[in-house]
C-alpha positions in Angstrom: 24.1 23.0 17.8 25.5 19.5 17.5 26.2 18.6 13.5 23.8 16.2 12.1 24.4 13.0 9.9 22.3 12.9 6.9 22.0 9.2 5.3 18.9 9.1 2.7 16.9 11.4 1.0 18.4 14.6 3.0 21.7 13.9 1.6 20.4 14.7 -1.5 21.7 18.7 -1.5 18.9 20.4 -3.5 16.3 18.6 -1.0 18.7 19.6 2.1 18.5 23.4 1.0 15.1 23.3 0.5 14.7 22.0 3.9 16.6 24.8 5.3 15.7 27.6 3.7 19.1 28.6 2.6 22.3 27.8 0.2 24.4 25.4 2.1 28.4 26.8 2.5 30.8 24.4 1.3 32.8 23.5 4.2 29.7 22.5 5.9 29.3 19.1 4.3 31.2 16.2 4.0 30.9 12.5 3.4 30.7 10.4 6.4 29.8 6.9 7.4 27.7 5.3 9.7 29.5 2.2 11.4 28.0 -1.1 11.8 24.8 0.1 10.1 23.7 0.1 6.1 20.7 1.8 4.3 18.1 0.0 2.7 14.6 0.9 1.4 11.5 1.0 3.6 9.4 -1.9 2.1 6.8 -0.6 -0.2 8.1 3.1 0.0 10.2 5.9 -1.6 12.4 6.8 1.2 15.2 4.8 2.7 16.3 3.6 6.7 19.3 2.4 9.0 19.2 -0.9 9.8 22.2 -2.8 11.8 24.7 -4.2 9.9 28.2 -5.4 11.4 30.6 -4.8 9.6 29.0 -2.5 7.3 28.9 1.5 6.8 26.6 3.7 6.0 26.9 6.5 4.2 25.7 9.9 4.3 26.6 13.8 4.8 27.4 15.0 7.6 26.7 18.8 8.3 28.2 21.3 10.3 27.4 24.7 11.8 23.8 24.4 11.6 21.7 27.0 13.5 18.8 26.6 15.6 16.3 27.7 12.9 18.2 25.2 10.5 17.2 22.8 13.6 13.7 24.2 13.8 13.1 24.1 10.0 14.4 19.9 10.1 12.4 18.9 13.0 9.0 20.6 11.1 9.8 18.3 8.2 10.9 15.1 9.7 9.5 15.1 12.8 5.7 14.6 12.1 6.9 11.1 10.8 7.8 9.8 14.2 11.1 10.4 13.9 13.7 11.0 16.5 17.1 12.3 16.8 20.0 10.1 18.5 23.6 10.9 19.3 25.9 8.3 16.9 29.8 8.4 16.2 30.4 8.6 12.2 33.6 8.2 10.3 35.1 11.0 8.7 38.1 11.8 6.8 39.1 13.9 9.6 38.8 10.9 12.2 35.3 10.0 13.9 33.0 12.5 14.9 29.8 12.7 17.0 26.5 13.7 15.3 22.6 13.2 15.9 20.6 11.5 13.2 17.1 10.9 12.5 15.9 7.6 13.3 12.5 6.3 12.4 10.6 5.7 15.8 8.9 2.5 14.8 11.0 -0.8 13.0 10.1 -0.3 9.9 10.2 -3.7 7.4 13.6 -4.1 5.4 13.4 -3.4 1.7 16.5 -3.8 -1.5 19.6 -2.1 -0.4 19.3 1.9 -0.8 21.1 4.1 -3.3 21.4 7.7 -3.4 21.5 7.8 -7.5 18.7 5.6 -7.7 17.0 7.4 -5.8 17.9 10.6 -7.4 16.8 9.7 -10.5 13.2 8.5 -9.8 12.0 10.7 -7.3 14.5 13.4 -6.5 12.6 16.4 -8.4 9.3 15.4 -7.5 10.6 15.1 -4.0 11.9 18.5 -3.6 8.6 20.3 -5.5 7.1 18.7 -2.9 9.6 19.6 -0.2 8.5 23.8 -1.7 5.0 23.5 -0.8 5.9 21.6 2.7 8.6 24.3 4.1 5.8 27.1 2.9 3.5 26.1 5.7 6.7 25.9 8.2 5.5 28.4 11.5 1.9 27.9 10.0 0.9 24.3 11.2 2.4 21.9 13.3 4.8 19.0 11.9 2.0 16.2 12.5 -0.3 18.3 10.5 2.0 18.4 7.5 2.6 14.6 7.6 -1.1 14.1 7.5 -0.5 16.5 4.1 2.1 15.3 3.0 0.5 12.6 0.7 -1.7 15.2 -1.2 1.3 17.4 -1.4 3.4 14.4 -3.1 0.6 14.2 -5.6 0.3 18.0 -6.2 4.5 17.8 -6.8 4.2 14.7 -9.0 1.2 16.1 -11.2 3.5 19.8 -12.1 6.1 17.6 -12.2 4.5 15.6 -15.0 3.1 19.1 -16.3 6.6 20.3 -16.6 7.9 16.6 -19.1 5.2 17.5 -21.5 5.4 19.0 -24.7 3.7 22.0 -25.8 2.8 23.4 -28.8 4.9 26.0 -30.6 3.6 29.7 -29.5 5.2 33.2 -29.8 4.9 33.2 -26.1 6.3 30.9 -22.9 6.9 30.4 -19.4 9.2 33.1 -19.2 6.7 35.6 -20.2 5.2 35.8 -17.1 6.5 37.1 -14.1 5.0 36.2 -10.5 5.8 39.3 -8.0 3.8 37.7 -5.2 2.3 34.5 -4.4 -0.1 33.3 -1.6 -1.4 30.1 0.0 -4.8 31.2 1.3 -6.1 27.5 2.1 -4.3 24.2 1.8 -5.2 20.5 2.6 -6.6 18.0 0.4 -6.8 20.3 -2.6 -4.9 23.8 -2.8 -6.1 27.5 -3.5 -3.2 29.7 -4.5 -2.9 33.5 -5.6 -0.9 35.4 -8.1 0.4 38.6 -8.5 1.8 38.7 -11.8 2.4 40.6 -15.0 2.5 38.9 -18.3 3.9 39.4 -21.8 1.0 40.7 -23.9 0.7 40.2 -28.1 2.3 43.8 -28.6 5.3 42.5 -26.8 4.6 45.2 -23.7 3.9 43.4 -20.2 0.5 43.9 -19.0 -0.4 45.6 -15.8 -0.1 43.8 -12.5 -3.2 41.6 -12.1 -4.6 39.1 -9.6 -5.3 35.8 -10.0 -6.5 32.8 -8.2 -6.4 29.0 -8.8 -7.9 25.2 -7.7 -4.8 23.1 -7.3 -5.8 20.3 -8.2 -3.9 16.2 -9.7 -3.7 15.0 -12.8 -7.1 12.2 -13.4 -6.9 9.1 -14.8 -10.7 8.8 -16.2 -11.6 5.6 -17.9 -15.2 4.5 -20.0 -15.3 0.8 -20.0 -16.5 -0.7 -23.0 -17.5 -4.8 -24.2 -17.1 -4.2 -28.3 -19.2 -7.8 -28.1 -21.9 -7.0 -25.8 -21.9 -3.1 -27.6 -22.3 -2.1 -23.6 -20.3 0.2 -21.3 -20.1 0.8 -17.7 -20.6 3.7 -15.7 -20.5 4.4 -12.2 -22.5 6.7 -10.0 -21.5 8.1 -6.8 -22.3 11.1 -5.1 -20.0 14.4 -6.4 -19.8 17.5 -3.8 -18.8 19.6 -6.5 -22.4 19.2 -8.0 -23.8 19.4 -4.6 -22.3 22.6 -3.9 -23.7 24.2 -7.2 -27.2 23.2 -5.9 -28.0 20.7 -8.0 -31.1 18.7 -7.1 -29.7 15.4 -8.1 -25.6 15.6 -6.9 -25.4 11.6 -7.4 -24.2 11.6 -11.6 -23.3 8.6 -13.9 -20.0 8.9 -14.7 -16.6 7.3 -16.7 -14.5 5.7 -13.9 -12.3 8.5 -12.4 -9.4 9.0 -9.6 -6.4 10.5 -8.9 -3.0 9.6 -10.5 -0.6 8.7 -7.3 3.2 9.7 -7.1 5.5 7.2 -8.9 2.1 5.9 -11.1 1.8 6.4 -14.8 -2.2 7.6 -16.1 -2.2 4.2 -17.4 -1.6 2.3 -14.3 -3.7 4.7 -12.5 -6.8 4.0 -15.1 -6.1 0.1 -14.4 -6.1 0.3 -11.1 -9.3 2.4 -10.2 -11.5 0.1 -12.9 -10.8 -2.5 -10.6 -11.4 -0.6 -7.4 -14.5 0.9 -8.3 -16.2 -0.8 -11.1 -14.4 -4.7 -10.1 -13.6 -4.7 -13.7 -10.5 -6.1 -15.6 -9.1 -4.1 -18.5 -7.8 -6.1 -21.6 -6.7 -3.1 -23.2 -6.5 1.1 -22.6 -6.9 3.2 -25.8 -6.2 7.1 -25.3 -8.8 9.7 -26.3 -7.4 12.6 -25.0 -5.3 14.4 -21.9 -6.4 17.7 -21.8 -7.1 20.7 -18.8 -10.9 21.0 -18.5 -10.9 24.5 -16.8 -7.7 25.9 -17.6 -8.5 29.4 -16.5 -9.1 28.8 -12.8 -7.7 24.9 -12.4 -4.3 22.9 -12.7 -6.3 19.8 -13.0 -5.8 17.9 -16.1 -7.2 15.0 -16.8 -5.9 11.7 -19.3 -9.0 10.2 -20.5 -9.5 6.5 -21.9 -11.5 4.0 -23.5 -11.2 0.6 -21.8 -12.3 -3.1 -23.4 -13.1 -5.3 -21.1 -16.1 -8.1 -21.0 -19.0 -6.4 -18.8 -20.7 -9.9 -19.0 -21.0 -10.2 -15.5 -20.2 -6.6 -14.6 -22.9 -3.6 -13.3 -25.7 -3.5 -10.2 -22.7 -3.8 -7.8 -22.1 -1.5 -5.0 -17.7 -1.2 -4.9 -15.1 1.5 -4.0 -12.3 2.3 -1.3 -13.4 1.9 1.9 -11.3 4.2 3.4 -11.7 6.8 1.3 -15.7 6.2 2.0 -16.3 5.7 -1.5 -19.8 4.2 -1.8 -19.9 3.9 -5.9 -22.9 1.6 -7.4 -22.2 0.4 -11.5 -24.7 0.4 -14.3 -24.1 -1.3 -17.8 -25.6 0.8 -20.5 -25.9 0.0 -24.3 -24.3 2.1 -26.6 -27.7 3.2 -27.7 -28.7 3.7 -24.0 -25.9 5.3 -23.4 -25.8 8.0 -26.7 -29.3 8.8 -25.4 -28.3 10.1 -21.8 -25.4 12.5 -23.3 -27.6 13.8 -26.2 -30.3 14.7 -23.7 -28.3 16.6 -21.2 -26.7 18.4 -24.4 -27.8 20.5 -27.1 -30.4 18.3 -28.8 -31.8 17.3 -25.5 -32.3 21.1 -24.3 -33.6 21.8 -27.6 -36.2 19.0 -27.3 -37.2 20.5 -23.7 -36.0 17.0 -22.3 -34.3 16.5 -19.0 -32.5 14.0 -16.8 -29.3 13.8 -19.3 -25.5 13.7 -18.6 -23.7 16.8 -17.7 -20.6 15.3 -16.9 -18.0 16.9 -19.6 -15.0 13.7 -19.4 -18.4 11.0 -19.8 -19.7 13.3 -23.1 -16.5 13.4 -24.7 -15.5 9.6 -24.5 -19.1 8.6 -25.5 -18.3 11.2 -28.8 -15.4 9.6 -29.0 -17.0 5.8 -29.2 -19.5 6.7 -31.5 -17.2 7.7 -34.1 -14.5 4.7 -33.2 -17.3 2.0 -32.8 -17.5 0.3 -35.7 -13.6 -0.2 -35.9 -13.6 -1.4 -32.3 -15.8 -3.7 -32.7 -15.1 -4.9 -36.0 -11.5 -5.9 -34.9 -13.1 -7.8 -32.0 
């Protein structure tokens, strides 16, 4: 096979061996130079392209004595993308050499100028978790059919990623103590189901017998209850929930906290901002944390970062909002506090004790409203 020139993220070695499958050999890479073109940032994105440049060079890796399953394995990844391969002449330190390199099939618009380290150090790790789950589905699907993936498999990748910066409590027991001896991807699009084979570390210090598990691969949540200390008012939002349809619940339409998915390169925060806006039309003046917690640990890697947001709900509820393209048809209802106290207690314990009915049994909604009735009076005070 020809060699191949390797100018953005694929010149990032750990990404590049994920990509193939396999440790890379020394003497197959070197540095090498693209004449007459640089490497910028696609506008609005997290991954880099040629344009022309007289005069300029960019660079890259070039590699050497790839085979056709190395070929096979690159075109899976890159080539859903619209990508192509062209023949181009780079500069080497052993004179100029001819190479093919990926180049994007549509003109892309012209972002800052690219660097590797930069790169590397915002987006490298997540990038190559994500680059794992992509190669597992290599002779499964088709390359299109992993670029229409790929976005939910960035988000998967960011949200262990994030998983894997936070701190833990101290325990006799780790990571370490469990030991995966197989693992399978029975179904895979939006979300993820994976299976385990493992043994584990018990309390008497001998490993348990092999065992089988299975999880919901799921994000990380930004969920948000809006609240207007003047007014003494929050928002909620109801929407129809397949989850509570697929239970058989009667009524699968639920008042909730605003909720969505935290995307690659966001912080919760941001995330939390962002989706008041998009589904409530609301404007946060400030986000106070009232927990990040799993809410099914034992069968789910969702975890959710849940927050209390002031805002003025003056002119906010009875509109119908949401992403369009996600078909989100969400309608918003302004409850007061007291309203709102009312609709948790009877969906809870006091409610089914009372025989009443019609009550909230949406966990993330139950815990912030807890949460506001013993932070009320400070919140409001300090309005």
């Amino acid at each position: 096979m020809k060699k191949m020139f390797f100018y953005g993220t694929l010149a990032h070695i750990p990404l590049l061996e994920t990509v193939l499958g396999r440790r890379l050999d020394h003497e197959q890479a070197q540095d090498a130079g693209l004449p007459d073109f640089t490497t910028c940032w696609v506008h609005g994105q997290t991954y880099p392209m040629l344009a022309a440049q007289t005069g300029s060079s960019a660079k890259g890796l070039l590699l050497t004595g790839l085979t056709q399953q190395d070929a096979a394995r690159l075109e899976f990844y890159e080539g859903g993308f619209g990508y192509h391969l062209q023949g181009v002449a780079v500069d080497t330190d052993n004179g100029r050499q001819l190479a093919n390199v990926y180049f994007p099939g549509q003109d892309p618009k012209r972002g800052a100028d690219w660097d590797l380290a930069d790169w590397q150090a915002q987006w490298g790790e997540i990038t190559v978790l994500a680059a794992v789950e992509a190669m597992g589905y290599f002779g499964q699907i088709t390359a299109q059919e992993l670029a229409q993936r790929f976005g939910a498999i960035r988000r998967r990748a960011a949200s262990y990623h994030r998983g894997q910066a936070e701190i833990c409590r101290a325990s006799s027991h780790c990571r370490n103590d469990v030991h995966v001896v197989d693992k399978r991807t029975p179904y895979s699009n939006f979300y993820t189901i994976q299976e385990y084979d493992l043994r584990h570390r018990q309390f008497s210090g001998e490993m348990s017998d092999q065992m089988e598990r299975a999880v919901f691969v799921g994000y990380d949540a930004a969920i948000v209850l809006p609240y207007d200390p003047v007014l003494d008012c929050v928002l909620l939002v109801e929407q129809l929930r397949i989850g509570a349809y697929a239970r058989g619940a009667a009524q699968p339409w639920l008042l909730e906290p605003v909720a969505g998915h935290v995307d690659v390169g966001e912080t919760p925060e941001q995330a939390a901002m962002r989706e008041t806006v998009e589904e409530a039309g609301v404007h946060l003046t400030k986000l106070i944390p009232i927990c990040h917690a799993f809410p099914s640990p034992g069968d789910s890697t969702e975890f959710f970062h849940i927050y209390l947001g002031l805002c003025d709900l003056s002119a906010a509820g009875g509109t119908v909002s949401g992403v369009m393209v996600e078909n989100e048809d969400i309608h918003s209802h302004i409850l007061s506090f007291d309203e709102l106290m009312q609709f948790v207690e009877a969906g809870g314990a006091k409610g089914r004790a009372k025989g009443t009915a019609g009550g909230s049994n949406v966990l993330p909604l139950i815990a912030a409203a807890y949460w506001l009735a013993r932070n009320r009076d400070s919140l409001r005070q300090n309005t």
